[in-house]
PQR file of N, CA, C, O and H, with PARSE charges and radii, in Angstrom:
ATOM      1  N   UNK A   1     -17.538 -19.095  16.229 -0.4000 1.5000
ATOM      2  CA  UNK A   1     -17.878 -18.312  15.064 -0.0000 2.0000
ATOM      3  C   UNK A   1     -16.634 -18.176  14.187  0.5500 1.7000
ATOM      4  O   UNK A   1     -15.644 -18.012  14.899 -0.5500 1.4000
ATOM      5  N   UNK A   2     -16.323 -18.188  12.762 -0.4000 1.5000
ATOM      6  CA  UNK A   2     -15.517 -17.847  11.962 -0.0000 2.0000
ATOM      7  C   UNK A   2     -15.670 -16.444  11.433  0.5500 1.7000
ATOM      8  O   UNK A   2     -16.572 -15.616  11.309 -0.5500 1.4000
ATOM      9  H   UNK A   2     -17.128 -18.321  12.183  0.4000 1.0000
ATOM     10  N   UNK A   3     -14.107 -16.575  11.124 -0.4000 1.5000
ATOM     11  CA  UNK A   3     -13.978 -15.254  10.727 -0.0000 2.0000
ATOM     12  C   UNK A   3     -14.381 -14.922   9.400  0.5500 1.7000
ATOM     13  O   UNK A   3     -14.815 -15.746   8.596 -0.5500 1.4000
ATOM     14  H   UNK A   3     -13.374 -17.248  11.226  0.4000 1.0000
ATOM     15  N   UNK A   4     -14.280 -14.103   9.253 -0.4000 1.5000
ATOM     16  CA  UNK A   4     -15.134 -13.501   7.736 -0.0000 2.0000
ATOM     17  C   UNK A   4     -13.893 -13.402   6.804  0.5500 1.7000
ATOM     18  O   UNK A   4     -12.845 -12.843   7.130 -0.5500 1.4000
ATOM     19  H   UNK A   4     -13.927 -13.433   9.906  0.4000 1.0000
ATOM     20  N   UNK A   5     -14.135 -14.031   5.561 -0.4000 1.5000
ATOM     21  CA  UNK A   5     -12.915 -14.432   4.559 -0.0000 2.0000
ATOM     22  C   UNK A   5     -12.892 -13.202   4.150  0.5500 1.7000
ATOM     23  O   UNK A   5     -13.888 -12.482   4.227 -0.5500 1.4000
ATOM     24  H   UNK A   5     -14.986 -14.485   5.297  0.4000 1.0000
ATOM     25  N   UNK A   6     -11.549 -12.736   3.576 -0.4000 1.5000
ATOM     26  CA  UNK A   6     -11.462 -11.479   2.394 -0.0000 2.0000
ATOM     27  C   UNK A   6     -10.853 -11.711   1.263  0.5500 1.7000
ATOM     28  O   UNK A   6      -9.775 -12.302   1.215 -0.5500 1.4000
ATOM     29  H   UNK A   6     -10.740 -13.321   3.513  0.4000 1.0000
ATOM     30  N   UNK A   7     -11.456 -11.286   0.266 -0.4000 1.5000
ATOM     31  CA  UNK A   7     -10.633 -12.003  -1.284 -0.0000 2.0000
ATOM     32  C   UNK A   7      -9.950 -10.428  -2.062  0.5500 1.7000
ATOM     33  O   UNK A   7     -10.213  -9.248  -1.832 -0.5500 1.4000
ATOM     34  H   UNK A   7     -12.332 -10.805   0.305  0.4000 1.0000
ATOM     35  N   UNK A   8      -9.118 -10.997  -2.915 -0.4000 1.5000
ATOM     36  CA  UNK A   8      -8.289  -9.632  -3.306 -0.0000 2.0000
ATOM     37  C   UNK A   8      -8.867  -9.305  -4.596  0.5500 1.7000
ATOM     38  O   UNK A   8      -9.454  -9.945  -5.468 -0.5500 1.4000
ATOM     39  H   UNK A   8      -8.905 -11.956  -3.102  0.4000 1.0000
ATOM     40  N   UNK A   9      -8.521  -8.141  -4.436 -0.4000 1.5000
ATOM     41  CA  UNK A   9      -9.418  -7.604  -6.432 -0.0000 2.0000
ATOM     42  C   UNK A   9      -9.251  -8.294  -7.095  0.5500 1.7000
ATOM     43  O   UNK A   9     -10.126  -8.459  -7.946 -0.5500 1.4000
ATOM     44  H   UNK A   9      -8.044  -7.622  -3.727  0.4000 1.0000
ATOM     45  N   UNK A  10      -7.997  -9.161  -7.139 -0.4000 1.5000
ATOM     46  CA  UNK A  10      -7.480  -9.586  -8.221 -0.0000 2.0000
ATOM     47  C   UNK A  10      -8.400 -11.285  -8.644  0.5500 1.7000
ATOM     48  O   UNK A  10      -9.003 -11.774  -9.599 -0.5500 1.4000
ATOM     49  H   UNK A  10      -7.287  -9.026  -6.449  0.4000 1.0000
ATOM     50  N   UNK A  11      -8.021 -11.649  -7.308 -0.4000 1.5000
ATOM     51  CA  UNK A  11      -9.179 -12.999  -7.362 -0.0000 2.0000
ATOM     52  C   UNK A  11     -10.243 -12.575  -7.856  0.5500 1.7000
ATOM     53  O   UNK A  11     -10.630 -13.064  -8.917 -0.5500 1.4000
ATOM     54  H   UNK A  11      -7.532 -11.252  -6.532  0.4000 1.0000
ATOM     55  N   UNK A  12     -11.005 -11.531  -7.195 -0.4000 1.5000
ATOM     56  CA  UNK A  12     -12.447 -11.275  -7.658 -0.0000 2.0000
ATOM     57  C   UNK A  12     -13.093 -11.516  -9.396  0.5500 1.7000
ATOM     58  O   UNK A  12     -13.923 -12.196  -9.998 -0.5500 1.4000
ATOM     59  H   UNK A  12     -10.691 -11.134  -6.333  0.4000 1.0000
ATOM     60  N   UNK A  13     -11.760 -10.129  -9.721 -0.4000 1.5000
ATOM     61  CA  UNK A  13     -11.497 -10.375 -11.324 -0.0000 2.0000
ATOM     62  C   UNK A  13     -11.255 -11.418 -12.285  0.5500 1.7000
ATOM     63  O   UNK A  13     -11.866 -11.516 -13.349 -0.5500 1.4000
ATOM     64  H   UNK A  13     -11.086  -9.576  -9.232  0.4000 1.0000
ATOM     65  N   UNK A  14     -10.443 -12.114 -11.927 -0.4000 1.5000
ATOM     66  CA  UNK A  14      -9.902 -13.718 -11.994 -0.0000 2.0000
ATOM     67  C   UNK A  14     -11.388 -14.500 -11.650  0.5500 1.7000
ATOM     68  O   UNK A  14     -11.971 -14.450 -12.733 -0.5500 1.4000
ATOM     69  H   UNK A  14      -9.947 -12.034 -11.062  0.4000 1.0000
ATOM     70  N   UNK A  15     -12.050 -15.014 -10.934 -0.4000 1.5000
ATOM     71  CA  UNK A  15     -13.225 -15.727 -10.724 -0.0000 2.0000
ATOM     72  C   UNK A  15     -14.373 -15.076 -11.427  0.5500 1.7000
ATOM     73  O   UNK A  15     -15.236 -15.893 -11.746 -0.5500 1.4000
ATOM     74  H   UNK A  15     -11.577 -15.054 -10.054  0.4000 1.0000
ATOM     75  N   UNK A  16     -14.740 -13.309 -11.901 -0.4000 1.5000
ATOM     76  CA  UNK A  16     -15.432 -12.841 -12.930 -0.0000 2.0000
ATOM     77  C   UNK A  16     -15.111 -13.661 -14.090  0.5500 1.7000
ATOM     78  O   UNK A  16     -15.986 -14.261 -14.714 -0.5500 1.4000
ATOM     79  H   UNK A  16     -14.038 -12.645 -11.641  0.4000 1.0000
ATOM     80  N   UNK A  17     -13.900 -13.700 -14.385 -0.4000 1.5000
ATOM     81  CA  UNK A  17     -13.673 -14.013 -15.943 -0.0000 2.0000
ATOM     82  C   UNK A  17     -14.145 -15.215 -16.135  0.5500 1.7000
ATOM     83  O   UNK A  17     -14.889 -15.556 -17.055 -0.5500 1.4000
ATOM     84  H   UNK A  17     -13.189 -13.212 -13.878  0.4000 1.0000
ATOM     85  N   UNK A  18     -13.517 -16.205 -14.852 -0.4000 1.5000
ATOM     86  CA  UNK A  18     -14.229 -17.556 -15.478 -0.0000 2.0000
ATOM     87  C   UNK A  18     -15.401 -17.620 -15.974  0.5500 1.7000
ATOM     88  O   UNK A  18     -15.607 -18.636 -16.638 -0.5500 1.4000
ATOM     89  H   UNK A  18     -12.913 -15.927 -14.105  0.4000 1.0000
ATOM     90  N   UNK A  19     -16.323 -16.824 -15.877 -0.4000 1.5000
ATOM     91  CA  UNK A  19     -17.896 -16.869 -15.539 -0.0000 2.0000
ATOM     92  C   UNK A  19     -18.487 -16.493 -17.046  0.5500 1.7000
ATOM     93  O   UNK A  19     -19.583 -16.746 -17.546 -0.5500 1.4000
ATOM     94  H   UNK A  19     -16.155 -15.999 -15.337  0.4000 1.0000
ATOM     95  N   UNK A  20     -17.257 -15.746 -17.605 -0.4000 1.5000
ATOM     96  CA  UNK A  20     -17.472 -14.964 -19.160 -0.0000 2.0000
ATOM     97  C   UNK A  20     -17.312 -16.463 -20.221  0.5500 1.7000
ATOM     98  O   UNK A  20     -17.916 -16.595 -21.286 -0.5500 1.4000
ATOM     99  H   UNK A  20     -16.367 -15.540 -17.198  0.4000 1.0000
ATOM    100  N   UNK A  21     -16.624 -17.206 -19.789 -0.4000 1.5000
ATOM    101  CA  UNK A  21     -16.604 -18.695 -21.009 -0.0000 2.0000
ATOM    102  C   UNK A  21     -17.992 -18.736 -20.862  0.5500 1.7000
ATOM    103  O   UNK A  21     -18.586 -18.134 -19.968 -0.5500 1.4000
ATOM    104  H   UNK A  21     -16.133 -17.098 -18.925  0.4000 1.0000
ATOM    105  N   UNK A  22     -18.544 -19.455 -21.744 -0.4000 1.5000
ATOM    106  CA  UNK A  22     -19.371 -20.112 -22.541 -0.0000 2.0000
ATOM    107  C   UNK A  22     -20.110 -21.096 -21.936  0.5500 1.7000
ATOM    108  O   UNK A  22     -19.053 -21.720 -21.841 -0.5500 1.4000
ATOM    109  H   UNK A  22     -18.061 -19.944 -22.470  0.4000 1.0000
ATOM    110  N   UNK A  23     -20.750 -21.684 -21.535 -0.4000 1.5000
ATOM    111  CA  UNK A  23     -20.974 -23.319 -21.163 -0.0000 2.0000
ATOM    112  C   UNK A  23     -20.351 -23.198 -19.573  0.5500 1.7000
ATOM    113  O   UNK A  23     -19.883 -24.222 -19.073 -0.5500 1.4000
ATOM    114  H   UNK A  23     -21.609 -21.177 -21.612  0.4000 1.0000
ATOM    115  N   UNK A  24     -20.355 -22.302 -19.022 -0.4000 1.5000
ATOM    116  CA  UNK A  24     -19.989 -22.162 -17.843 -0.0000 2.0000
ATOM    117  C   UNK A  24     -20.732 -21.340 -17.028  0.5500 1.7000
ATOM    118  O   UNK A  24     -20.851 -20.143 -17.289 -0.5500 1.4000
ATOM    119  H   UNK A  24     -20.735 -21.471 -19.428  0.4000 1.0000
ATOM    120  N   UNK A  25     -21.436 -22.045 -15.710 -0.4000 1.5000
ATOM    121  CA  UNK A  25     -22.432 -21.053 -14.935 -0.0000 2.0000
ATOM    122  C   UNK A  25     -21.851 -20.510 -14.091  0.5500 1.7000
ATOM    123  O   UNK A  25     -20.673 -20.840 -13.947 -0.5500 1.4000
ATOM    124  H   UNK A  25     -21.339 -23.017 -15.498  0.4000 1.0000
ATOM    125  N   UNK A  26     -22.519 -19.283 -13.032 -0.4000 1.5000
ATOM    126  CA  UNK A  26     -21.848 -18.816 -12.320 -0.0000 2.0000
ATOM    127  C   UNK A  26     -21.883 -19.876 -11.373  0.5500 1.7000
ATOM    128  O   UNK A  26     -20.802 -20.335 -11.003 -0.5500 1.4000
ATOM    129  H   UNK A  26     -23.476 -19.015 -13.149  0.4000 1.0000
ATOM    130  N   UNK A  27     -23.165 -20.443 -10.821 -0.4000 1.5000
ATOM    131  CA  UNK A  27     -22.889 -21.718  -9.725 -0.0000 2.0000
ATOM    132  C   UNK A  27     -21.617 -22.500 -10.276  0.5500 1.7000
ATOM    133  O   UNK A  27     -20.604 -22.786  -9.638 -0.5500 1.4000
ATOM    134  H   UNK A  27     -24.043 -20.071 -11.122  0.4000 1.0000
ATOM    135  N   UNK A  28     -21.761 -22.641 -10.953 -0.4000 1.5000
ATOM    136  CA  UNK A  28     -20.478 -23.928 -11.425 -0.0000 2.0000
ATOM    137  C   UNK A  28     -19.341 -23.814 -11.203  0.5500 1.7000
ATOM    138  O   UNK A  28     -18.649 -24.727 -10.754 -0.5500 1.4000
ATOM    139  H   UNK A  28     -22.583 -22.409 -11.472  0.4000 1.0000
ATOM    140  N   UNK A  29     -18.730 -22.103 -11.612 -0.4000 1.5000
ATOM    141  CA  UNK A  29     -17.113 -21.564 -10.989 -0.0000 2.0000
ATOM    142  C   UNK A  29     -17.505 -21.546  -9.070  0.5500 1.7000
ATOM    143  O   UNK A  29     -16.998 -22.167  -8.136 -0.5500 1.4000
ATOM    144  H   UNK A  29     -19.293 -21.361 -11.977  0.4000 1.0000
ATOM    145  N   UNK A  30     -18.543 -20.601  -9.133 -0.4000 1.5000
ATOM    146  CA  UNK A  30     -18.664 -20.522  -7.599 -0.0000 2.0000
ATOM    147  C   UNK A  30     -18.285 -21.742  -6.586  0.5500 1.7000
ATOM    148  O   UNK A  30     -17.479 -21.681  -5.658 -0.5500 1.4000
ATOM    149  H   UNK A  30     -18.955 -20.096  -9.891  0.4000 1.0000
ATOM    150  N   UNK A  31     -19.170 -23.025  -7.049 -0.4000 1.5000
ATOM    151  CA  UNK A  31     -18.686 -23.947  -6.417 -0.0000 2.0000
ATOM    152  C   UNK A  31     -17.517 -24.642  -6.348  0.5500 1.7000
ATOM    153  O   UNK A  31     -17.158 -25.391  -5.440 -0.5500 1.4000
ATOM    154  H   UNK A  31     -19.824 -23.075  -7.803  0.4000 1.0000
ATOM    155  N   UNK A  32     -16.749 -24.268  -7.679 -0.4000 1.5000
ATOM    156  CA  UNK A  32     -15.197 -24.727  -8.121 -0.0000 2.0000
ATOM    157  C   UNK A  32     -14.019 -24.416  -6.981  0.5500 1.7000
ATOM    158  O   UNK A  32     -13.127 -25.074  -6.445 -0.5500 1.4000
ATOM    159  H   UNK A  32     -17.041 -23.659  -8.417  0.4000 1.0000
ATOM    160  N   UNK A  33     -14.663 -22.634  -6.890 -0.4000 1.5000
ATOM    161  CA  UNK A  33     -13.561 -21.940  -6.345 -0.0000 2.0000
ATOM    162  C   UNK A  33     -14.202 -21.906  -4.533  0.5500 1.7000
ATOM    163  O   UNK A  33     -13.579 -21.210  -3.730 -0.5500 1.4000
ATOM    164  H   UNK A  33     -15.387 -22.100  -7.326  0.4000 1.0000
ATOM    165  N   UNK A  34     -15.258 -22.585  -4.130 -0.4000 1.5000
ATOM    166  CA  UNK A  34     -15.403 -22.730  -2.873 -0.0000 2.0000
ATOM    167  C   UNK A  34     -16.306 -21.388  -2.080  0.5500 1.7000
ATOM    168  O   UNK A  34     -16.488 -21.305  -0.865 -0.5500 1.4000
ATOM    169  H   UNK A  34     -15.763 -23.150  -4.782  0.4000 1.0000
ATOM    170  N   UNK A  35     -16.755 -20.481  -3.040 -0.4000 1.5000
ATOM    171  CA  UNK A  35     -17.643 -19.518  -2.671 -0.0000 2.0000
ATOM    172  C   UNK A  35     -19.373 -20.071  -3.172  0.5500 1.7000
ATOM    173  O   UNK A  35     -19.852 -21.052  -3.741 -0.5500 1.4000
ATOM    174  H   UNK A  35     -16.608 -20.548  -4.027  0.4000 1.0000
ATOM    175  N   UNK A  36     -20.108 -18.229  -2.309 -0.4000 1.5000
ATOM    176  CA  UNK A  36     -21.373 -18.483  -2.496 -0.0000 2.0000
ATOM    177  C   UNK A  36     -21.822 -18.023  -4.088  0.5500 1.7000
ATOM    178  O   UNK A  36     -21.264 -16.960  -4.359 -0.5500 1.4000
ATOM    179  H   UNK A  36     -19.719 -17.431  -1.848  0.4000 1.0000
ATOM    180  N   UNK A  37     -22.398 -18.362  -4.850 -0.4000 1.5000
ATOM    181  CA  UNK A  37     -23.248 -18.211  -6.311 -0.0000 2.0000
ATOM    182  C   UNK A  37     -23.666 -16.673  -6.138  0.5500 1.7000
ATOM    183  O   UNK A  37     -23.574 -15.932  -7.117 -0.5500 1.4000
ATOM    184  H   UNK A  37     -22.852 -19.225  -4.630  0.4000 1.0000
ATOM    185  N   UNK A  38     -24.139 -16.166  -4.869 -0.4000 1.5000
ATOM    186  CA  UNK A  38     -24.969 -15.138  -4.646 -0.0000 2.0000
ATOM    187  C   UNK A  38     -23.327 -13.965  -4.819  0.5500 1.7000
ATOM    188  O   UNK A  38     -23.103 -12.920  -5.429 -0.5500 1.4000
ATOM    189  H   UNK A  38     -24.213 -16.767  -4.074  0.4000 1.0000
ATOM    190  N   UNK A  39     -22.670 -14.685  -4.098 -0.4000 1.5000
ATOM    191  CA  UNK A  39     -21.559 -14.103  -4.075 -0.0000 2.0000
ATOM    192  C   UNK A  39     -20.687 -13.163  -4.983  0.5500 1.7000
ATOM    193  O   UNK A  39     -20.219 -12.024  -4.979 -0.5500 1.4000
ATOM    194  H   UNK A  39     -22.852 -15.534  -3.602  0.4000 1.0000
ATOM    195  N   UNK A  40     -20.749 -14.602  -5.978 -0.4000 1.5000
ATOM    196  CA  UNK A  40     -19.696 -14.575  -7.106 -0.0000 2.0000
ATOM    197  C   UNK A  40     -20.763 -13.331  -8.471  0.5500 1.7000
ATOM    198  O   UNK A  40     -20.304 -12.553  -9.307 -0.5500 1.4000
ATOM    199  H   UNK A  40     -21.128 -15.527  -5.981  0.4000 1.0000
ATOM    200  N   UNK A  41     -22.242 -13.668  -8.129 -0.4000 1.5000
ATOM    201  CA  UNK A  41     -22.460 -12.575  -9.019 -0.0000 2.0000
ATOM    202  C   UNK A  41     -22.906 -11.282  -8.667  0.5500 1.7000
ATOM    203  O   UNK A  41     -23.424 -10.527  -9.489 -0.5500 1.4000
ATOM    204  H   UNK A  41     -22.615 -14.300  -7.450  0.4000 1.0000
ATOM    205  N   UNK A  42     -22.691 -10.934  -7.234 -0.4000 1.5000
ATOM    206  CA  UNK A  42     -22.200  -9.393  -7.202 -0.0000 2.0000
ATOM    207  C   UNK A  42     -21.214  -8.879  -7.576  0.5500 1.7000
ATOM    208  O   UNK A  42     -21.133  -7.690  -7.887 -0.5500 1.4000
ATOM    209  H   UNK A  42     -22.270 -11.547  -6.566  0.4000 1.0000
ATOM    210  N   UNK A  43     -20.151  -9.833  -7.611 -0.4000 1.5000
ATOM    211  CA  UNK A  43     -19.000  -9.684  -8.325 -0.0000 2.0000
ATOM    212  C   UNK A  43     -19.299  -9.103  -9.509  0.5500 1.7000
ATOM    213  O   UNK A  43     -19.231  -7.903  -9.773 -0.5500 1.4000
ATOM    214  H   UNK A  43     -20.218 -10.798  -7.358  0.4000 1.0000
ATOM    215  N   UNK A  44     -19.613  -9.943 -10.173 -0.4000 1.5000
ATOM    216  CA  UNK A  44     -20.219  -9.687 -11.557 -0.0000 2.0000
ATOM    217  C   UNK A  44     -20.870  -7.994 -11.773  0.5500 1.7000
ATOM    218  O   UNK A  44     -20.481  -7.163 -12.594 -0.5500 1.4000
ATOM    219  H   UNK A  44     -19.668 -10.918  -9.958  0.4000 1.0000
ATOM    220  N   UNK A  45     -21.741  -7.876 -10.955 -0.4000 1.5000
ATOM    221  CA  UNK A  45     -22.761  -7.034 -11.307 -0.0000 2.0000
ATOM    222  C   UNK A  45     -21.864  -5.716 -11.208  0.5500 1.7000
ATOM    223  O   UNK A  45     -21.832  -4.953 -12.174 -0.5500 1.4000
ATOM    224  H   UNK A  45     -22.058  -8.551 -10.288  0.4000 1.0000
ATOM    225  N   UNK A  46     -20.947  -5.372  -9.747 -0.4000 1.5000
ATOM    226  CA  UNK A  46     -20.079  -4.267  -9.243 -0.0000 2.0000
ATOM    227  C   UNK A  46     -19.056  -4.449 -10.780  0.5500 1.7000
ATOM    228  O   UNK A  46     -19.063  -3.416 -11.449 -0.5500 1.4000
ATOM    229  H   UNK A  46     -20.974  -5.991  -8.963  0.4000 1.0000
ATOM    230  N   UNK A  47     -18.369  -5.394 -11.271 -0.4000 1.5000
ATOM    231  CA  UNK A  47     -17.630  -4.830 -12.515 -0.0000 2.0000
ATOM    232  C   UNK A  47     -18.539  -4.467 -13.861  0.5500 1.7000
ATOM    233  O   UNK A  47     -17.998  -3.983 -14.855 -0.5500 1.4000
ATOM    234  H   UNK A  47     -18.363  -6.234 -10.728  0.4000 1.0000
ATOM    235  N   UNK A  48     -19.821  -4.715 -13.815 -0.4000 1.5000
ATOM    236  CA  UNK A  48     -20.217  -4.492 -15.035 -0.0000 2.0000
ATOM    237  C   UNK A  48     -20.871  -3.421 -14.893  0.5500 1.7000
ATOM    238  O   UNK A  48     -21.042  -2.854 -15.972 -0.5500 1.4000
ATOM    239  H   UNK A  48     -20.261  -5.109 -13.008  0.4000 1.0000
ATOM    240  N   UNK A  49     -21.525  -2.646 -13.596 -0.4000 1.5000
ATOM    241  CA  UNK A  49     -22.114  -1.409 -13.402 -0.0000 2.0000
ATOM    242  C   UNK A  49     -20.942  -0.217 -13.800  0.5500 1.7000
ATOM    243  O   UNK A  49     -19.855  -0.059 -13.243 -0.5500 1.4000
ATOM    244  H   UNK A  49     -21.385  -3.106 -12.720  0.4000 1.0000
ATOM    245  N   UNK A  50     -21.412   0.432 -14.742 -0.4000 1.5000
ATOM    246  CA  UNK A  50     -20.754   1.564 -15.907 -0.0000 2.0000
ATOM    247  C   UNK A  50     -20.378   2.796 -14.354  0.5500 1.7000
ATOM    248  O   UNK A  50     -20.978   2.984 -13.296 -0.5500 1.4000
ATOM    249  H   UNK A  50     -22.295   0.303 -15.194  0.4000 1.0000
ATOM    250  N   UNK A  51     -19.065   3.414 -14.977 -0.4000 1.5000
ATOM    251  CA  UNK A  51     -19.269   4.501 -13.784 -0.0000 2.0000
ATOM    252  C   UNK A  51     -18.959   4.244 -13.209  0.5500 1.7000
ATOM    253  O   UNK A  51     -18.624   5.268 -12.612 -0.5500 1.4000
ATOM    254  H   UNK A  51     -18.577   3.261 -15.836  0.4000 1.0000
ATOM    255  N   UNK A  52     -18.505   3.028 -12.352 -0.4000 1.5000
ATOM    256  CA  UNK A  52     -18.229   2.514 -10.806 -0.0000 2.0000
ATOM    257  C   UNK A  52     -17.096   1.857 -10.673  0.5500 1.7000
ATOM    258  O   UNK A  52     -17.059   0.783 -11.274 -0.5500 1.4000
ATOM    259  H   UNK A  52     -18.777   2.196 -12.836  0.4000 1.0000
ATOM    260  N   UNK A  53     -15.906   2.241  -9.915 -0.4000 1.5000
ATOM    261  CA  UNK A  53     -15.311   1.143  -9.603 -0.0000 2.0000
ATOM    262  C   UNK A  53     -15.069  -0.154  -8.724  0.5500 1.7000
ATOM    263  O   UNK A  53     -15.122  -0.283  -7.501 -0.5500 1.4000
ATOM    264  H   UNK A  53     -15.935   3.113  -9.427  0.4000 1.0000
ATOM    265  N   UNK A  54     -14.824  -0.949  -9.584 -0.4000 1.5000
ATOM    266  CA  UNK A  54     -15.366  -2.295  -8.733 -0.0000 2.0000
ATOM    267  C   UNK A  54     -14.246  -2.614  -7.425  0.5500 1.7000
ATOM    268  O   UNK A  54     -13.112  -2.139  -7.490 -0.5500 1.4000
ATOM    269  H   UNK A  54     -14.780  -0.844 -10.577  0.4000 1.0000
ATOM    270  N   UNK A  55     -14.717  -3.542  -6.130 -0.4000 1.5000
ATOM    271  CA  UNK A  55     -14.043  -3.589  -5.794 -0.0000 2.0000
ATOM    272  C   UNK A  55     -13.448  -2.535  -4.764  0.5500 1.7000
ATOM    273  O   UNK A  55     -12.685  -2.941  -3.887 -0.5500 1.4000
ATOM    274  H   UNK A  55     -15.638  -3.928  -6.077  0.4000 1.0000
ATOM    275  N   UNK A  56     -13.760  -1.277  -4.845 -0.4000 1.5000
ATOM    276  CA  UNK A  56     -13.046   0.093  -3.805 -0.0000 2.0000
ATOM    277  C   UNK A  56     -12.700  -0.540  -2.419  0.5500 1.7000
ATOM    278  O   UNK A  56     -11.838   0.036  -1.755 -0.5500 1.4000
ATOM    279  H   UNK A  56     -14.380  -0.947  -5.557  0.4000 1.0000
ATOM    280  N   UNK A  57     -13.252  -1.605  -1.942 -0.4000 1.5000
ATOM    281  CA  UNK A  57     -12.811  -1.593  -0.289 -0.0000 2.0000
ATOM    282  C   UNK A  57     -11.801  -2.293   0.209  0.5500 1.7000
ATOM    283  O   UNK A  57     -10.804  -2.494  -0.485 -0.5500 1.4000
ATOM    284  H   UNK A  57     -13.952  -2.074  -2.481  0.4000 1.0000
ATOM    285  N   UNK A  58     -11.890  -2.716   1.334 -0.4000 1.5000
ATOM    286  CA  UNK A  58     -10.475  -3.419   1.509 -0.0000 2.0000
ATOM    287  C   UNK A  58     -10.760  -4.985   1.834  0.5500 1.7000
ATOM    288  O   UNK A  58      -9.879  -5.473   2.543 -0.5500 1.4000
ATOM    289  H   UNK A  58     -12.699  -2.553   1.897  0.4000 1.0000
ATOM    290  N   UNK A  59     -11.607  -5.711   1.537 -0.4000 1.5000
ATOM    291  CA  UNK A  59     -11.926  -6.842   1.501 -0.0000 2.0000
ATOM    292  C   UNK A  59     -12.092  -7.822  -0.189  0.5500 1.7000
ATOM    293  O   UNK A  59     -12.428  -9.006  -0.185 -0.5500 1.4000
ATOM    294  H   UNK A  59     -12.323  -5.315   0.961  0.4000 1.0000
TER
END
């Protein structure tokens, strides 16, 4: 069994942004940067939900 990856806020943020260009899907960075699509847009969703900070845990 593998271990369970952890990515840093900062990546998280960094792989959000790609996603903000134009002509760019979230599958498309997702697969760039070697994660899941499902993944990359919870990402998404936790920085764009108002009120919340994204990111709080330690993974």
């Amino acid at each position: 069994m593998s271990k369970r990856r952890r990515f840093s806020s900062e990546f998280k943020r960094e792989a959000v942004e790609l996603t903000r260009h134009p002509d760019v899907s979230v599958a498309q960075v997702a697969h760039d940067i070697g994660i899941a699509a499902n993944l990359l847009s919870r990402w998404r969703r936790e920085i764009d939900e108002p009120g919340r900070t994204a990111f709080g845990g330690t993974g």
